[in-house]
C-alpha positions as CSV (number, residue, x, y, z in Angstrom):
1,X,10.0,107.2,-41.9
2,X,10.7,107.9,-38.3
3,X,9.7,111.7,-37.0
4,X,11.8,114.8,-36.3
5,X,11.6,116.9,-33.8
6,X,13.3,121.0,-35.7
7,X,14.3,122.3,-32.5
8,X,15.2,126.3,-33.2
9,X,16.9,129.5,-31.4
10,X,15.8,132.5,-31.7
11,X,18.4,135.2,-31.8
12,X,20.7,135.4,-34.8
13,X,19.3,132.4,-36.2
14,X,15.5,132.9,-37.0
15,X,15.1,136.2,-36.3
16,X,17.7,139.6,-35.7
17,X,15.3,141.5,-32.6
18,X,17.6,144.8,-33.5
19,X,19.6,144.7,-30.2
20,X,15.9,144.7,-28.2
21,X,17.4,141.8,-25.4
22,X,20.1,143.7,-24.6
23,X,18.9,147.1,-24.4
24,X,15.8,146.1,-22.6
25,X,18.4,144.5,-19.8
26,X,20.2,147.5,-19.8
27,X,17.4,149.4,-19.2
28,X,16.5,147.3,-16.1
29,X,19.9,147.1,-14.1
30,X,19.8,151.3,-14.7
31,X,15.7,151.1,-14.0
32,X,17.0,149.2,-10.6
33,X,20.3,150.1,-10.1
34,X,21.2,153.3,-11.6
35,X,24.1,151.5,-13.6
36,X,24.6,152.7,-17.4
37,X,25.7,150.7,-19.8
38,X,25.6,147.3,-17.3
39,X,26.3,144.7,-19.9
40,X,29.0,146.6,-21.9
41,X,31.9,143.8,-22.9
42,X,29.7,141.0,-21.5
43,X,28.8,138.0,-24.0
44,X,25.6,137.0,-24.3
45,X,25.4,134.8,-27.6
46,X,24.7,131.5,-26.7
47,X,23.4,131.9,-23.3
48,X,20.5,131.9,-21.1
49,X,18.9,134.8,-20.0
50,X,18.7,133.7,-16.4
51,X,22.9,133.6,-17.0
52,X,23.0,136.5,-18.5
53,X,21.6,138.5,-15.5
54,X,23.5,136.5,-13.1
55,X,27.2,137.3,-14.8
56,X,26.3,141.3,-15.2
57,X,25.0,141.0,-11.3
58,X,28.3,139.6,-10.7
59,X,30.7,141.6,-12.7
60,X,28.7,144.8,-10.6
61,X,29.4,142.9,-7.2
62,X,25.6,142.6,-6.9
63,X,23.5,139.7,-4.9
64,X,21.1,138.1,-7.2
65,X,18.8,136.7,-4.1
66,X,15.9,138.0,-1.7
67,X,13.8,138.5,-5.2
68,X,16.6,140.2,-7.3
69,X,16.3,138.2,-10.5
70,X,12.0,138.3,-10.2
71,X,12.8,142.4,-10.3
72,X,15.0,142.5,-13.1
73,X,13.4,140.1,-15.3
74,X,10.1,141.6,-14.4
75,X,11.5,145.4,-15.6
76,X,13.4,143.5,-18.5
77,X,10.1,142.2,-19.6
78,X,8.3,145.4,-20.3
79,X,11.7,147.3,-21.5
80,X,11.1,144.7,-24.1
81,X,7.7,144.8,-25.5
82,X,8.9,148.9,-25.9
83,X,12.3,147.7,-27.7
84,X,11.2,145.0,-30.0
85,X,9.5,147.7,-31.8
86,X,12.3,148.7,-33.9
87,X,12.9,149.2,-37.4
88,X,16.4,147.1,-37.6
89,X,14.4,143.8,-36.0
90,X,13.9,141.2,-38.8
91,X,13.0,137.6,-40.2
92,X,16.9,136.2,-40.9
93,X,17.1,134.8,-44.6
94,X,15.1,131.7,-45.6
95,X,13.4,131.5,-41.9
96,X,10.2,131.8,-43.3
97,X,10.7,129.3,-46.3
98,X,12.0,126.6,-44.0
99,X,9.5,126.8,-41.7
100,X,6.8,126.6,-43.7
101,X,8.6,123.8,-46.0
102,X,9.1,121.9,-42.5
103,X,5.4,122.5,-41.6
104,X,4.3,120.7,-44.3
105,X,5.9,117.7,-44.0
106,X,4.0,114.5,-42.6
107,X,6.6,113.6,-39.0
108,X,7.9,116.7,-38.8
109,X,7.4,118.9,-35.4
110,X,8.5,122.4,-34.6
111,X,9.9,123.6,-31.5
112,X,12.5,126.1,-29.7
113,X,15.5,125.7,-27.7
114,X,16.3,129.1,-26.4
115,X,17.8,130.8,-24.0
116,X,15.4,133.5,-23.7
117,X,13.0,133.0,-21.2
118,X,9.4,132.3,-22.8
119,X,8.1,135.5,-22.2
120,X,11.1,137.1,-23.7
121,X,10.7,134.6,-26.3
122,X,7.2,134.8,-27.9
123,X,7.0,139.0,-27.4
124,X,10.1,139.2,-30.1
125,X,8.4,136.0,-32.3
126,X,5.1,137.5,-31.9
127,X,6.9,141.0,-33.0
128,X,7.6,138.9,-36.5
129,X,4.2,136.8,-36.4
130,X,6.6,133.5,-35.9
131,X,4.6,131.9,-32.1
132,X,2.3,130.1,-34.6
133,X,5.2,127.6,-36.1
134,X,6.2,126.8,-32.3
135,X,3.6,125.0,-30.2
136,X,6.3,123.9,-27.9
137,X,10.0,124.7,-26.5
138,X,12.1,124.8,-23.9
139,X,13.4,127.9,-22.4
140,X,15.8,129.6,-20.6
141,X,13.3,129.6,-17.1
142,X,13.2,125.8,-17.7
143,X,16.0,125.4,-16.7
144,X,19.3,128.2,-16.9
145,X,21.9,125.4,-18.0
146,X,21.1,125.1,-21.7
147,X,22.7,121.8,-21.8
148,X,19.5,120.4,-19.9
149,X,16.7,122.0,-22.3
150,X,16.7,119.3,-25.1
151,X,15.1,116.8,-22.8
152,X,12.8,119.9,-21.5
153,X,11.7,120.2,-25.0
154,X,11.2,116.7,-25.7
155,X,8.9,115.8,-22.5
156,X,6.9,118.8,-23.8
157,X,6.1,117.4,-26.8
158,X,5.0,114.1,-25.4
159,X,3.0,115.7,-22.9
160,X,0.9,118.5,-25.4
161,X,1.0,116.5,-28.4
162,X,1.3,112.9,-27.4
163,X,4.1,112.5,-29.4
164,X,7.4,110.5,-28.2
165,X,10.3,111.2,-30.1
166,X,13.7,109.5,-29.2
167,X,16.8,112.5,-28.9
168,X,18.4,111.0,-31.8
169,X,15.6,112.2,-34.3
170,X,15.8,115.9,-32.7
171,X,17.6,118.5,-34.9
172,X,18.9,121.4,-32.9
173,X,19.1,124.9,-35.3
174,X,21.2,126.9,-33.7
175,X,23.9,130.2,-34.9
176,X,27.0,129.5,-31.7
177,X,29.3,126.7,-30.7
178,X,26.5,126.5,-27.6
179,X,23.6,125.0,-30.0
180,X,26.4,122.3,-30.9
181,X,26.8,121.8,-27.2
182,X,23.6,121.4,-25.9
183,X,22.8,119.0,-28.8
184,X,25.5,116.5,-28.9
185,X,25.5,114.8,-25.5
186,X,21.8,113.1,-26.3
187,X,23.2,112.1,-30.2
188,X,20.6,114.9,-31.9
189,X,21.6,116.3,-35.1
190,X,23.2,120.3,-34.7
191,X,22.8,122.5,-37.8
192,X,24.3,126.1,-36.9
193,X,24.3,128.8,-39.3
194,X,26.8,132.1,-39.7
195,X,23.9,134.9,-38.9
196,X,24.7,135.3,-35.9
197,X,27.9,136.8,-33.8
198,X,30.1,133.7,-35.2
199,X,32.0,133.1,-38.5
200,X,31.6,130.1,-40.6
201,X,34.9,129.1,-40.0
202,X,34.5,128.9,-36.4
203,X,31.4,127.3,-36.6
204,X,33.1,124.4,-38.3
205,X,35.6,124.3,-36.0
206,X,32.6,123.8,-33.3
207,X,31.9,120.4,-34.6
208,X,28.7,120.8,-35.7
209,X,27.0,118.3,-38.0
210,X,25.9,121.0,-40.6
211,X,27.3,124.4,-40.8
212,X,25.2,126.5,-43.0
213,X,25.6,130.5,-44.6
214,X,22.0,131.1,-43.8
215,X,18.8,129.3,-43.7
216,X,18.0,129.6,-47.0
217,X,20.8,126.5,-47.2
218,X,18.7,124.2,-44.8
219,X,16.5,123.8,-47.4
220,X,19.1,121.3,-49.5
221,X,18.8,119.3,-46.2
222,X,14.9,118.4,-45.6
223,X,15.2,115.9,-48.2
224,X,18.3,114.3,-46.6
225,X,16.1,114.2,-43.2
226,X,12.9,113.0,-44.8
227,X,15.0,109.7,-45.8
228,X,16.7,109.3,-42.7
C-alpha cells in the first residue's frame, strides 16, 4: 500500500473562524490607514493572504513596498488572536471524525495547504485545538501563488519526517475551484466540499475529483484510498 499525503485548507473546509480573517484585515488597513470597511466587495475565498492584502492595497491606490505588507500583516496578526475569539467560529461537520479516522491509519500523513499565512493559520487551529493533526504545511508566506505550495508541502515532509511521497499520492481537501487548481498540475487527487462560499454544483463544474456535501462524506472515501 503506497502512503498518502491528506493535504487540508483551513477556512470553510475544516473550520468556519466566524469572519475573524477578514475583520482582523479590516482592522489593520483602518489601524494603518484610516480606511473603513477596506475589503468590502473583494474575494478572498481561495486565495493567499499575502494576495489578499496586495488586491485591497491596490483597489485603495496604495504601495505595498518600503515595509508595507511587514506592517499590515504584523497589525493583522494581533487583530486576530482578539477576533478568533468568537462565538460563531467552529469545527465544520465531520472534521473531527476524519481526522482522527485518517490519523489512525498506517501511510497516512496530515498536512495543510493554505493560504493563510502560518501564523494566521495555527492561532485560528489552535482556537479549535486542531495544530496537533498538522505537523507540516505549506502556507500562504511560502510562497503567495498557491499553485506552488503543493511541492512546498511535500519537501516539508521529507525534510521533518523523512518521508518521500510522490505528488500523485497527495490528496488536496479543499472548499473553492482554487484547491482543484493548485492540485491538478502535479496529478494529486482534489476532494472539495460545499462548506464554504461555493455551491455543490459549481464545485462540480470545477473538475474536481471528488465533490463532497461536507466532511462527514469523506469518510465513504478512506477505504477507497487505503486500496489505492
Amino acid at each position: 500500500m503506497a502512503n498518502k499525503f491528506v493535504l487540508f485548507d483551513i477556512d470553510g473546509t475544516l473550520i468556519d473562524p466566524g469572519g475573524a480573517g477578514r475583520r482582523s484585515v479590516n482592522k489593520a488597513f483602518y489601524q494603518m490607514f484610516s480606511i473603513r470597511d477596506a475589503f468590502a466587495g473583494i474575494a478572498m475565498a481561495g486565495k493567499t493572504d499575502i494576495q489578499i492584502i496586495k488586491e485591497g492595497l491596490s483597489v485603495h491606490g496604495l504601495p505595498s513596498g518600503d515595509g508595507v505588507l511587514v506592517s499590515i500583516l504584523s497589525r493583522y496578526l494581533k487583530n486576530l488572536k482578539v477576533e478568533i475569539n468568537n462565538k460563531r467560529r467552529h469545527i465544520k461537520p465531520g472534521a473531527i471524525e476524519l481526522l482522527n479516522a485518517l490519523n489512525a491509519m498506517d501511510g497516512y500523513w496530515l498536512g495543510l495547504l493554505t493560504g493563510n499565512i502560518e501564523q494566521g493559520a495555527r492561532i485560528k487551529l489552535g482556537a479549535l485545538d486542531l495544530n496537533r493533526y498538522f505537523p507540516v504545511g505549506a502556507f500562504g508566506d511560502d510562497n503567495e501563488d498557491r499553485n506552488a505550495l503543493l511541492p512546498i508541502a511535500v519537501e516539508k515532509l521529507r525534510k521533518t519526517k523523512n518521508i518521500d511521497i510522490p505528488y500523485g499520492d497527495c490528496v488536496v481537501v479543499g472548499d473553492t475551484p482554487k484547491d482543484v487548481q493548485c492540485s491538478k498540475p502535479f496529478g494529486a487527487t482534489s476532494v472539495v466540499v460545499s462548506t464554504g462560499p461555493y455551491s455543490y454544483e459549481s464545485l462540480l463544474e470545477a473538475g474536481a475529483d471528488y465533490v463532497l456535501r461536507d466532511l462527514s462524506c469523506a469518510m465513504d472515501l478512506v477505504d477507497k484510498f487505503r486500496v489505492q
